[in-house]
C-alpha atoms as a printed R data frame, in Angstrom:
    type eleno elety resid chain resno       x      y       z
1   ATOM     1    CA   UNK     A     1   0.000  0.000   0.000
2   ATOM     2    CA   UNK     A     2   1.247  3.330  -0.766
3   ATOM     3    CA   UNK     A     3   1.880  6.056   1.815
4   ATOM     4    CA   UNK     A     4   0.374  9.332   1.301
5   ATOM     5    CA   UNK     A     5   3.728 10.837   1.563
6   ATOM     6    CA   UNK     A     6   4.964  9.035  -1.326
7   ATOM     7    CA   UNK     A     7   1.591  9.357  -3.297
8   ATOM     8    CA   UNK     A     8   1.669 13.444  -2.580
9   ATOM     9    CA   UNK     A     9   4.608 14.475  -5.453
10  ATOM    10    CA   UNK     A    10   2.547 12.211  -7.806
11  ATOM    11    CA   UNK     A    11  -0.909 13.917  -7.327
12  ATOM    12    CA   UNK     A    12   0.581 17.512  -7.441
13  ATOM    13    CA   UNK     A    13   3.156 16.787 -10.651
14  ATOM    14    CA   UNK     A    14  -0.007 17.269 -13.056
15  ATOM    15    CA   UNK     A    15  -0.786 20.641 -11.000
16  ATOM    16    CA   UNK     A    16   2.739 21.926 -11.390
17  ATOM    17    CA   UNK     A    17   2.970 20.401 -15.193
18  ATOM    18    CA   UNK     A    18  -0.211 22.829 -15.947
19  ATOM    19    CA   UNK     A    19   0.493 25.812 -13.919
20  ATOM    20    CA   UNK     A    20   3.783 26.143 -16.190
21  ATOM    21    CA   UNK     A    21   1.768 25.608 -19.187
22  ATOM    22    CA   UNK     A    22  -0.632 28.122 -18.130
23  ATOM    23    CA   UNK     A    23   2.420 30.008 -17.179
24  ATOM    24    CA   UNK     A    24   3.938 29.909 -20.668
25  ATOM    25    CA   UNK     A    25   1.328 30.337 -22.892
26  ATOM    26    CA   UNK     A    26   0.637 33.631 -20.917
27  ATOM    27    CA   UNK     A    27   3.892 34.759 -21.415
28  ATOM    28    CA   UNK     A    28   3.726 33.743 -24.909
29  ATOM    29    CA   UNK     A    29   0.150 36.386 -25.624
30  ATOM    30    CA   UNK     A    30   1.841 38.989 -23.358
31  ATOM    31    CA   UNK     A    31   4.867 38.626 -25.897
32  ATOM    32    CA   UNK     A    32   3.144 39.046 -28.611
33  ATOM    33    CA   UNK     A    33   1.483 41.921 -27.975
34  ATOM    34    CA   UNK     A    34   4.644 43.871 -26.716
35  ATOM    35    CA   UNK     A    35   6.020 42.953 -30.538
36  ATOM    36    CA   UNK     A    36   2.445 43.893 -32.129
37  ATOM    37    CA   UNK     A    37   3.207 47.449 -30.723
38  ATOM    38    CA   UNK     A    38   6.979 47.666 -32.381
39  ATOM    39    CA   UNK     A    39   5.604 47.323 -35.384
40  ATOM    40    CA   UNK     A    40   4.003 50.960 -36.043
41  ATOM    41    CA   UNK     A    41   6.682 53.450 -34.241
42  ATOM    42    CA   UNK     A    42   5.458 56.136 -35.335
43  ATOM    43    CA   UNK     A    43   1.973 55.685 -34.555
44  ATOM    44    CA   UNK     A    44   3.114 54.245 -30.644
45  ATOM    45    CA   UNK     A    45   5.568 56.973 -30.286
46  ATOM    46    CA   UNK     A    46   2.388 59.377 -31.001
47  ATOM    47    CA   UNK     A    47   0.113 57.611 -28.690
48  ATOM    48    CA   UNK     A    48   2.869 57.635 -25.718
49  ATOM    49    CA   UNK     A    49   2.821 61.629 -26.153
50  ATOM    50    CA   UNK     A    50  -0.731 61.640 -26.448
51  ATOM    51    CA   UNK     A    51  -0.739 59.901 -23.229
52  ATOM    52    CA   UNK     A    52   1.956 62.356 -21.861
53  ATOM    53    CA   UNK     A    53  -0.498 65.114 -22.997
54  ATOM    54    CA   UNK     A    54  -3.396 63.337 -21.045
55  ATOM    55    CA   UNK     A    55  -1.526 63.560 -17.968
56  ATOM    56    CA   UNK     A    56   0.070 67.336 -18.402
57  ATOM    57    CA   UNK     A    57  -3.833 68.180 -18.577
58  ATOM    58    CA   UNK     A    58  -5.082 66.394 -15.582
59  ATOM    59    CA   UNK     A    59  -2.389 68.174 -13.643
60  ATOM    60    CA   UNK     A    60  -3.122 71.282 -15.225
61  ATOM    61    CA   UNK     A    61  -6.537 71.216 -13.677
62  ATOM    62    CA   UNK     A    62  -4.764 70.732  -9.926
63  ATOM    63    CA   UNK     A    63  -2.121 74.086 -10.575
64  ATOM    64    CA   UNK     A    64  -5.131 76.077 -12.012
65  ATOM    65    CA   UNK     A    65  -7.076 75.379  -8.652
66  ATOM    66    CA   UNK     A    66  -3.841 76.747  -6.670
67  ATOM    67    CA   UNK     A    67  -3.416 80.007  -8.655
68  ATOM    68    CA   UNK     A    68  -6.870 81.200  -6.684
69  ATOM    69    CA   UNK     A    69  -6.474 79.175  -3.401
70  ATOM    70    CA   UNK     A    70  -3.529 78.504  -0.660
71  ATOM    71    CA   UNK     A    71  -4.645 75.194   0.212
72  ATOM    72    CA   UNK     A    72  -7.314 72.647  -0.468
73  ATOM    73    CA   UNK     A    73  -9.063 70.489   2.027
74  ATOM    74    CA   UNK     A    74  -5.791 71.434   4.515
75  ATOM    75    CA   UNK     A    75  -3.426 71.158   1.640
76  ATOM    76    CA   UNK     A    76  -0.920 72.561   0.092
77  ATOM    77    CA   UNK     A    77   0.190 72.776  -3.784
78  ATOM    78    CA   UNK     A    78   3.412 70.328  -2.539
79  ATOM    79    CA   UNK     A    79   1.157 67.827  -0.870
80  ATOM    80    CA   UNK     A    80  -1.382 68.194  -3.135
81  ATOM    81    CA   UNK     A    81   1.194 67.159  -5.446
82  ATOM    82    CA   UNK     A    82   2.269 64.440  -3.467
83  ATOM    83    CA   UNK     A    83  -1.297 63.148  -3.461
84  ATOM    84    CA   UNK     A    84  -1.965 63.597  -6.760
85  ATOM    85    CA   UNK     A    85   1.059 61.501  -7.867
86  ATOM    86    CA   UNK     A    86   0.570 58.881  -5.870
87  ATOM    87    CA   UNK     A    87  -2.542 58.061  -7.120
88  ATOM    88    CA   UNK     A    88  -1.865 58.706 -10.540
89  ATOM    89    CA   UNK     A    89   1.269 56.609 -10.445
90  ATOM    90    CA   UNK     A    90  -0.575 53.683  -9.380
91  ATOM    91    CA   UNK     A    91  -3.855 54.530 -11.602
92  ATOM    92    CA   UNK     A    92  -1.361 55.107 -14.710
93  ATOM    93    CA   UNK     A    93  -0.092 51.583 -13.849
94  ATOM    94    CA   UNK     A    94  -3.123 49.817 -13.099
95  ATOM    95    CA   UNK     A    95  -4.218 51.024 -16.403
96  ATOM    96    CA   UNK     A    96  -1.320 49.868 -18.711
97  ATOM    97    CA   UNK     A    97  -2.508 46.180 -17.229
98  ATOM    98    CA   UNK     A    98  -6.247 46.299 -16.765
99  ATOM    99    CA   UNK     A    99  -7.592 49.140 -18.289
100 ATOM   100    CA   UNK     A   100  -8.827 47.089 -21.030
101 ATOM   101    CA   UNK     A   101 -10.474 44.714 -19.608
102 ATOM   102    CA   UNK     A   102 -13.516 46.159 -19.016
103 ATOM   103    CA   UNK     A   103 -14.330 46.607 -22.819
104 ATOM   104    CA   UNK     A   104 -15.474 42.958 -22.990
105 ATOM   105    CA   UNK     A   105 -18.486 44.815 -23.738
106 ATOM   106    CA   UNK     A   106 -17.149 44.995 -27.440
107 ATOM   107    CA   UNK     A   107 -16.865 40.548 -26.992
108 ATOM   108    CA   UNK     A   108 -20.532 40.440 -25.396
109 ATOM   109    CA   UNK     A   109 -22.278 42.680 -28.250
110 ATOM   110    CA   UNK     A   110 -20.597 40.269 -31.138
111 ATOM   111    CA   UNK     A   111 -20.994 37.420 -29.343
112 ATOM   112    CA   UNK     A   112 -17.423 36.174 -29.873
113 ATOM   113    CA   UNK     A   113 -16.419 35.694 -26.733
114 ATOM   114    CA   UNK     A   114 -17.365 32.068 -26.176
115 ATOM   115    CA   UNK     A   115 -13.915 31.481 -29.016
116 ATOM   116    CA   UNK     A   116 -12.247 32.735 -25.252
117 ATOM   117    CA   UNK     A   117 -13.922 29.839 -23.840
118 ATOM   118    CA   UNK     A   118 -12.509 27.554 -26.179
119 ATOM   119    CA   UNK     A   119  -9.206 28.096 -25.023
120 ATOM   120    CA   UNK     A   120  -7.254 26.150 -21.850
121 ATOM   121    CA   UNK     A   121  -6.865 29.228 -20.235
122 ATOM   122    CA   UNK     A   122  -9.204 31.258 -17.708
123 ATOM   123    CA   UNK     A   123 -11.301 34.043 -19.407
124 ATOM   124    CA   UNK     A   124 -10.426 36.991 -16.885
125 ATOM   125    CA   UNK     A   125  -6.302 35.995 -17.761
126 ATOM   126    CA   UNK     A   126  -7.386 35.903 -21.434
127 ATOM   127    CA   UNK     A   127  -8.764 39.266 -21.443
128 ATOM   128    CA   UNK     A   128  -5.937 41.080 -19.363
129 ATOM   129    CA   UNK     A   129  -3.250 39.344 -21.562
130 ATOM   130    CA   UNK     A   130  -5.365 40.698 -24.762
131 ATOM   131    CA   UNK     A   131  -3.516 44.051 -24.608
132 ATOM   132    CA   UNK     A   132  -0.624 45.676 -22.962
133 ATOM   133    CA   UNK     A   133  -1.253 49.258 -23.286
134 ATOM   134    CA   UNK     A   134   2.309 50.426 -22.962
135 ATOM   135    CA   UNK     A   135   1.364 53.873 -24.829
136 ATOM   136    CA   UNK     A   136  -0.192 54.737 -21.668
137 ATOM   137    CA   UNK     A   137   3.108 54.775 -19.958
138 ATOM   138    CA   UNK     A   138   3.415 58.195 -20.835
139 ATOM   139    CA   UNK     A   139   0.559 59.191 -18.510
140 ATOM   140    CA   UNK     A   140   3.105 57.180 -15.875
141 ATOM   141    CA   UNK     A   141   5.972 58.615 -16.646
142 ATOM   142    CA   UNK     A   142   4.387 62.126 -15.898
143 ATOM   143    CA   UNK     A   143   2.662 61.086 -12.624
144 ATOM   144    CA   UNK     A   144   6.261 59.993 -11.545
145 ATOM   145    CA   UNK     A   145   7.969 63.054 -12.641
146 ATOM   146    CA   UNK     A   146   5.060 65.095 -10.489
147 ATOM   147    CA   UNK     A   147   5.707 62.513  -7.701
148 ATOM   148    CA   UNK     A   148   9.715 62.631  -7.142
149 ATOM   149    CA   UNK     A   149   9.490 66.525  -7.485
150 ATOM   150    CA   UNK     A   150   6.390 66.391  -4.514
151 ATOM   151    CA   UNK     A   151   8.750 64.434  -2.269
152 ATOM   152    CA   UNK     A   152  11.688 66.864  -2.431
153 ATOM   153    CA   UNK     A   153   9.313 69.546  -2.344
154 ATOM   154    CA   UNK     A   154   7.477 68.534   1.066
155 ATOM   155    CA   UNK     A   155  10.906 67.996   2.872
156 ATOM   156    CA   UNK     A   156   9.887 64.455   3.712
157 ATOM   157    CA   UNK     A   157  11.520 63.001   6.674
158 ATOM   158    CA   UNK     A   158  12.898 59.966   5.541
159 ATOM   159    CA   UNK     A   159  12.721 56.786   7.768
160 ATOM   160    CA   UNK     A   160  12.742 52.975   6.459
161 ATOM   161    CA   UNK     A   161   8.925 53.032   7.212
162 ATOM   162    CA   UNK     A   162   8.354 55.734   5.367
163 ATOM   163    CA   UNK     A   163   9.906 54.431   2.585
164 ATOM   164    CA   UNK     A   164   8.005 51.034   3.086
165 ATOM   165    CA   UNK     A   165   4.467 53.370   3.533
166 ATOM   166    CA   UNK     A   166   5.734 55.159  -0.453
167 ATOM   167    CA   UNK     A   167   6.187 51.579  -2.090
168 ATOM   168    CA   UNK     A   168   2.921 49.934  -0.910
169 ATOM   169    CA   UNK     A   169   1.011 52.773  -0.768
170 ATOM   170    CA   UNK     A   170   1.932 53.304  -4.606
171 ATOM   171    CA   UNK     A   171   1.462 49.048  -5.113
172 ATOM   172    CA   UNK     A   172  -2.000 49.295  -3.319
173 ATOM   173    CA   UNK     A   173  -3.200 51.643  -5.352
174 ATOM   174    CA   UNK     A   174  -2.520 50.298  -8.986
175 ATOM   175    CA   UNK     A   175  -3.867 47.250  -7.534
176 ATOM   176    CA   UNK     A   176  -7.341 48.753  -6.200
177 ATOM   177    CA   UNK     A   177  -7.543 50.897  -9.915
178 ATOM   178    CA   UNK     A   178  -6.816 47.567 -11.052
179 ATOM   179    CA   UNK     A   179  -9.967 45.818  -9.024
180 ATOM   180    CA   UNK     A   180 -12.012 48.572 -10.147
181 ATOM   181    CA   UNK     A   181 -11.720 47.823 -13.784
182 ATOM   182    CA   UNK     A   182 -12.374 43.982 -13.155
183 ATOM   183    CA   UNK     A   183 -15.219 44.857 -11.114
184 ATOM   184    CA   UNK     A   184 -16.523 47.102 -14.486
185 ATOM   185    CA   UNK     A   185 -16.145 44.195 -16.207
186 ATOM   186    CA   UNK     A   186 -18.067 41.797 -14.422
187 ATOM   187    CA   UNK     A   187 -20.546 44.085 -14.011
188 ATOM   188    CA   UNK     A   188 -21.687 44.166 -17.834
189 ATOM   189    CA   UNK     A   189 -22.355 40.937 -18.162
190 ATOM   190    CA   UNK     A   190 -25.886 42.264 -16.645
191 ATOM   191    CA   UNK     A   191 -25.379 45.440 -17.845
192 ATOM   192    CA   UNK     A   192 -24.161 44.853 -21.677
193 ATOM   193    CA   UNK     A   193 -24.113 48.059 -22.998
194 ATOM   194    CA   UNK     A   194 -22.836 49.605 -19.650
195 ATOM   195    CA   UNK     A   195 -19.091 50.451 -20.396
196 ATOM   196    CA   UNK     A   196 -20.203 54.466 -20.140
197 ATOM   197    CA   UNK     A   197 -21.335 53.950 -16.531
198 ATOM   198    CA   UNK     A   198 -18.649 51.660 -15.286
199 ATOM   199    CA   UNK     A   199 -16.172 54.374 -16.335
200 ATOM   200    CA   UNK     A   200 -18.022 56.793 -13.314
201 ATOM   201    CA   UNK     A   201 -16.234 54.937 -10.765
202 ATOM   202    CA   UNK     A   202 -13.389 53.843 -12.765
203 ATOM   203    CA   UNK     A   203 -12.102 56.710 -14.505
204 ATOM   204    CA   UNK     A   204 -14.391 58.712 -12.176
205 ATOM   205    CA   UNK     A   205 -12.806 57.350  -9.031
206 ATOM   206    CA   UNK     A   206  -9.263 57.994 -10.154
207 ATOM   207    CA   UNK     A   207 -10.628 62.192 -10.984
208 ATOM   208    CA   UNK     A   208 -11.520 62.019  -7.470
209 ATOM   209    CA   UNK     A   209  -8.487 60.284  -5.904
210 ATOM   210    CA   UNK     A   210  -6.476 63.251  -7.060
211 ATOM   211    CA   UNK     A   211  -8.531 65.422  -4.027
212 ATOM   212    CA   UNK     A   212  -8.683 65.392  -0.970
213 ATOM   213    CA   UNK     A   213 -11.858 63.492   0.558
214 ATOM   214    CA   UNK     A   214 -11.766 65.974   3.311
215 ATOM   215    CA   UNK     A   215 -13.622 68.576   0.267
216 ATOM   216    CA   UNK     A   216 -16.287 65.922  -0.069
217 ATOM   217    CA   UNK     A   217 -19.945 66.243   1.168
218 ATOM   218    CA   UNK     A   218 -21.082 63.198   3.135
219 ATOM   219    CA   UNK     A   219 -23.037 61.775  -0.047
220 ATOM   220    CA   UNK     A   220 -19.239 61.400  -1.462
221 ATOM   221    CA   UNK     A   221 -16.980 60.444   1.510
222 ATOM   222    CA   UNK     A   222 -19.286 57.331   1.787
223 ATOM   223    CA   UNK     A   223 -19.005 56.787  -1.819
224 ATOM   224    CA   UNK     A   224 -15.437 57.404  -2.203
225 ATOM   225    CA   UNK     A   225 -14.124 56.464   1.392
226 ATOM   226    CA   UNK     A   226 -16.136 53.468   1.395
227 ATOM   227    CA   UNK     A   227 -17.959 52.031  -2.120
228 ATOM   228    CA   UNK     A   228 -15.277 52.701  -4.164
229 ATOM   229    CA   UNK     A   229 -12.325 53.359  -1.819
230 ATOM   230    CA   UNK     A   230 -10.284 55.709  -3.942
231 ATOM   231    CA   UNK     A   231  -9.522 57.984  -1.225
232 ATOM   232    CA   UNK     A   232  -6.895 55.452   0.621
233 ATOM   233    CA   UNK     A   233  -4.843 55.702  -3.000
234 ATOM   234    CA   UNK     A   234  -3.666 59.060  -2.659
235 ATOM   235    CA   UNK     A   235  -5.120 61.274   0.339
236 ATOM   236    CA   UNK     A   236  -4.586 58.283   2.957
237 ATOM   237    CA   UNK     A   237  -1.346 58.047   2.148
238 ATOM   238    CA   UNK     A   238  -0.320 61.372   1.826
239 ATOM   239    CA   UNK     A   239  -1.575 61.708   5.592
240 ATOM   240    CA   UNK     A   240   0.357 58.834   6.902
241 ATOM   241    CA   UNK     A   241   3.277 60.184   5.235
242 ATOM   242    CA   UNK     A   242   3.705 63.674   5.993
243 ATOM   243    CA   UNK     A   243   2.340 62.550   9.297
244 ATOM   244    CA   UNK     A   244  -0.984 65.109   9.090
245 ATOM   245    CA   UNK     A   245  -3.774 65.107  11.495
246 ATOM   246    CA   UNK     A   246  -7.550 63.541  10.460
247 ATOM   247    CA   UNK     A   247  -9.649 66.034   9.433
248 ATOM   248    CA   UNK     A   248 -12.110 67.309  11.424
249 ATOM   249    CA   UNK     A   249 -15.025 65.265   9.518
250 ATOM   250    CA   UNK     A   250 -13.133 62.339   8.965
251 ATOM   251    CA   UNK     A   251 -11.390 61.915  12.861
252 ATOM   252    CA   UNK     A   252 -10.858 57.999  12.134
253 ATOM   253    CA   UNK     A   253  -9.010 58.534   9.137
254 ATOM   254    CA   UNK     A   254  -5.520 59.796  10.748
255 ATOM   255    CA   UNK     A   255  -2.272 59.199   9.319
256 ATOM   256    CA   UNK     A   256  -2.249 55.604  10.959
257 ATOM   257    CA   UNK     A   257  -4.849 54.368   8.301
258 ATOM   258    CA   UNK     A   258  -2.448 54.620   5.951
259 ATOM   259    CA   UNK     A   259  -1.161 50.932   6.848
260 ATOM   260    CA   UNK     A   260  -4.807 49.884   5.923
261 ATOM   261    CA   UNK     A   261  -4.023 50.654   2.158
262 ATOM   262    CA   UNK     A   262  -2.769 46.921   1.277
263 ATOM   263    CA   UNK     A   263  -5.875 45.781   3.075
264 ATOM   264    CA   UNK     A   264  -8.703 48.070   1.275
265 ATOM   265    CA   UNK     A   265  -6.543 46.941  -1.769
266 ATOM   266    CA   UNK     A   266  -7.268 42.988  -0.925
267 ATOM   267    CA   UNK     A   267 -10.562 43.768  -0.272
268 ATOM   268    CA   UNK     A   268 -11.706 45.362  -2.839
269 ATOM   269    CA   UNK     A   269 -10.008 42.365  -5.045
270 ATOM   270    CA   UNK     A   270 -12.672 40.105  -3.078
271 ATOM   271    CA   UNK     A   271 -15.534 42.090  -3.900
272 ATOM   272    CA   UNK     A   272 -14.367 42.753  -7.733
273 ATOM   273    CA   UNK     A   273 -13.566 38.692  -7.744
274 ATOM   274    CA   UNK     A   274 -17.182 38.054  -6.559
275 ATOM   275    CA   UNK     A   275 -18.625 40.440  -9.151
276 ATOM   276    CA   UNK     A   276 -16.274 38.955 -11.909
277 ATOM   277    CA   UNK     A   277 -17.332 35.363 -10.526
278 ATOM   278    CA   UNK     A   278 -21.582 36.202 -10.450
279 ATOM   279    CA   UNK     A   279 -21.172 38.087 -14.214
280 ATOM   280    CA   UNK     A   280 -19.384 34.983 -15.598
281 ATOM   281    CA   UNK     A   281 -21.818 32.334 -14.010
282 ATOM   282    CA   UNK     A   282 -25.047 34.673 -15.642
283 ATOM   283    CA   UNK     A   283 -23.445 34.782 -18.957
284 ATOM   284    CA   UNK     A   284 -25.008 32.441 -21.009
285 ATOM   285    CA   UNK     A   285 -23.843 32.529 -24.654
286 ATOM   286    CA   UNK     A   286 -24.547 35.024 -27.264
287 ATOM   287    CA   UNK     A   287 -27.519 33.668 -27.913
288 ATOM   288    CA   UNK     A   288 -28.333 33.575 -24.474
């Protein structure tokens, strides 16, 4: 009779043998798509500027606010500018991943996406392997740029936990953009023709991350503290790093909830995972 711990490598060797094919044929769509993109220069070279452009003019809007105010929500232009590249670095990241994915809409209204189906692969990988939007980097590159000049600006005092608070604050929020847009993707499997409202809280959510939630009415701090959590991607960790008091309207959100980011992050990754999970078991063809 064979012992279970000699039966164990045998059960999980077909596991291992198709997580690496998994793992490969990933790496083999993701490939392809970084060569697709080298094939017009021109035309990426324009869309990387046009992305750069995108960027200059959502920061626009933040220095045109400070040439008729000294400080917003308790801020000023440096920490706004911390704030606002915080956020955007992540968002600008989450984007160049997943900001596709919620155009299934386009697969759902042919019908084609059952050939997805077809394939040994899982549909959600499918879809965020079918592009690599690299021409958005440009949007990235400026949100860092606006970022490293914030942190000199602000005369950060630099600590190793400060430093560990920057990097997952910055990881946390590309992943929570990133659960937002797989959240507006399960969603229009109900909704079909619903791409236009998904992007209110997606594309909406990262306008509003770039202010501070102390501004907001109670209507929004719910929605934007809570629903769609944006404001721990850029305002809850710009407290926790230049050490600022809560507000006044928001006393539980001090500088210590900045430590929470990785777990709003998580969680919001359950609930888009649910919503991904409930849209895929509804779907039932295109026919359906």
């Amino acid at each position: 009779m064979t012992s279970p711990a000699h039966s164990s490598p045998a059960r999980s060797s077909p596991a291992r043998s198709s997580l690496a094919r998994s793992a490969r044929a990933y790496r083999a769509l993701i490939l392809s798509r970084l060569r697709s993109q080298r094939v017009y220069t021109t035309s990426f070279a324009l869309d990387v500027v046009g992305s750069l452009l995108t960027g200059a003019v959502e920061f626009a809007e933040v220095w045109i606010v400070f040439h008729n105010v000294r400080s917003l929500g308790g801020l000023t232009f440096a920490q706004i500018c911390l704030l606002f590249g915080i956020a955007h670095t992540g968002f600008s990241f989450s984007q160049v991943v997943f900001g596709h994915v919620d155009r299934i809409t386009r697969y759902l209204r042919a019908g084609t996406l059952e050939a997805f189906y077809l394939r040994p692969l899982s549909l959600l990988g499918q879809l965020v392997t079918s592009e690599v939007a690299l021409r958005r980097l440009g949007w990235g590159a400026l949100s860092v740029v606006v970022l490293g000049w914030a942190l000199v600006a602000v005369d950060l005092a630099w600590t190793p936990a400060k430093v560990v608070l920057l990097v997952s604050s910055i990881v946390s929020a590309a992943a929570l953009f990133g659960a937002l847009f797989v959240a507006a993707a399960g969603l229009q499997f109900f909704l079909v023709d619903g791409e236009e409202m998904t992007n209110a809280f997606t594309y909406g959510g990262r306008h509003a991350s770039q202010q501070p939630a102390s501004i907001f009415g109670p209507g929004l701090v719910t929605a934007f503290v809570f629903a769609v959590p944006v404001a721990f991607t850029g305002y809850v960790p710009t407290l926790g790093l230049l050490d600022l008091p809560a507000p006044t309207a928001l006393p539980w959100l001090g500088a210590e909830a900045a430590w929470l980011c990785p777990l709003v992050a998580a969680w919001t990754w359950v609930v888009a995972l649910t919503c991904w999970r409930i849209g895929t078991r509804h779907y039932q063809g295109g026919g359906g």
